[in-house]
C-alpha positions in Angstrom: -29.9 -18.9 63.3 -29.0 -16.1 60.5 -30.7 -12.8 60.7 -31.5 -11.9 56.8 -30.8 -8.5 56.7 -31.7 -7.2 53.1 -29.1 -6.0 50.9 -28.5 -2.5 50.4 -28.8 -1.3 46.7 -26.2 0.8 45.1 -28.1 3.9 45.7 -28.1 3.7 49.7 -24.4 2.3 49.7 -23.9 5.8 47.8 -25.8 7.5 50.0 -24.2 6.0 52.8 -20.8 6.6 51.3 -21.6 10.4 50.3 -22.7 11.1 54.1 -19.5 9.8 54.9 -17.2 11.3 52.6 -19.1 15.1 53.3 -18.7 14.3 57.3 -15.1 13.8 56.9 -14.3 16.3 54.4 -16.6 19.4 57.3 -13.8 18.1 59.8 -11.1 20.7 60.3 -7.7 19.4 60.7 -5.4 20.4 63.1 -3.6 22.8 59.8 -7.1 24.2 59.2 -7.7 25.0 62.5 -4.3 26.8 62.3 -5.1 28.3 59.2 -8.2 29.4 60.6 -6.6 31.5 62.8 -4.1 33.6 61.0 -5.0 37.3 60.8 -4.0 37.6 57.2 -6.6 35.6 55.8 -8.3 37.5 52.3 -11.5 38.2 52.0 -12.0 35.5 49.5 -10.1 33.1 51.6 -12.8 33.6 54.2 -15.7 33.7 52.1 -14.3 30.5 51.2 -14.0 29.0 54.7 -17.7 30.1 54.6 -19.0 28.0 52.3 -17.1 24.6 53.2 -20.5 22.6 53.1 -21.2 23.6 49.5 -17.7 23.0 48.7 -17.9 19.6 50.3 -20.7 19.0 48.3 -18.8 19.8 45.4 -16.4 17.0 46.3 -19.0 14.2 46.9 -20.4 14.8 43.0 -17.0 14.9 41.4 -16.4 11.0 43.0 -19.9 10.0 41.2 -19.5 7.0 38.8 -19.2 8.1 35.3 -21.4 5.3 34.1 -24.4 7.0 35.4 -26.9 8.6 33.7 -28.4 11.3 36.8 -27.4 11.3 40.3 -29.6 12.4 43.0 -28.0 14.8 45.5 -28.5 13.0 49.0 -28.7 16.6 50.6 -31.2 18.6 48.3 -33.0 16.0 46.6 -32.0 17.8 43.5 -31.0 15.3 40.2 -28.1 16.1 38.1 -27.5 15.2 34.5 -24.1 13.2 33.7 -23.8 16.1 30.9 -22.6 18.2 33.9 -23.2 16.3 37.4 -21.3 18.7 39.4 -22.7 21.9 37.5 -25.0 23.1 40.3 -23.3 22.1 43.1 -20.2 24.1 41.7 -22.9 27.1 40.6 -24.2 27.2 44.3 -20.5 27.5 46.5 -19.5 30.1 43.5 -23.0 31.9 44.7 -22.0 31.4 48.1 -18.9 32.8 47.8 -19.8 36.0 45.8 -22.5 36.6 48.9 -20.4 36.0 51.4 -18.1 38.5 50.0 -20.5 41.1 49.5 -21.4 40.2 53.2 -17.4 40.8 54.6 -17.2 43.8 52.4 -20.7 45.6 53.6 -20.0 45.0 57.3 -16.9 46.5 57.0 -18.5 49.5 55.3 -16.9 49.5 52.0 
């Protein structure tokens, strides 16, 4: 006896494949954890550590198929144009960045 199970469309086995991708790319290796550690990391190396989800996210839309015509982000619901796909998920981990800079910078007074 065969269980039907229905077949996924493209846009779960994307969605599938995108929650994989962005749970694989948040995973530190053992170099970035060693990286991590070292006291001489810049202020912009650290706002950049920061914002890893964002930048995962970044990396998801790059791999999107150029045939098509929007993408739905599977974290924020948002829809991106192919003129640009990647345009506000790169907009939002440079605004993370610049915050997280200003944050470092004002808690350290300057």
């Amino acid at each position: 006896m065969s269980r039907n199970r229905p077949m996924q469309s493209e846009a779960e086995r994307f969605k599938a494949d995108a929650h994989k991708h962005y749970e694989r790319c948040m995973v530190d290796s053992p170099e970035m954890l060693e990286y991590k550690k070292r006291p001489d990391l810049t202020i912009d190396e650290i706002a950049e550590l920061r914002c890893k989800p964002l930048a995962c996210r970044v990396q998801i839309c790059m791999t999107l198929p150029k045939e098509k015509k929007t993408h739905r982000d599977v974290f924020t619901g948002e829809y991106y144009s192919l003129d640009d796909p990647c345009e506000n998920a790169h907009g939002n981990f440079v605004d993370c960045i610049e915050k997280e800079k200003q944050n470092i910078l004002s808690s350290q007074g300057n």
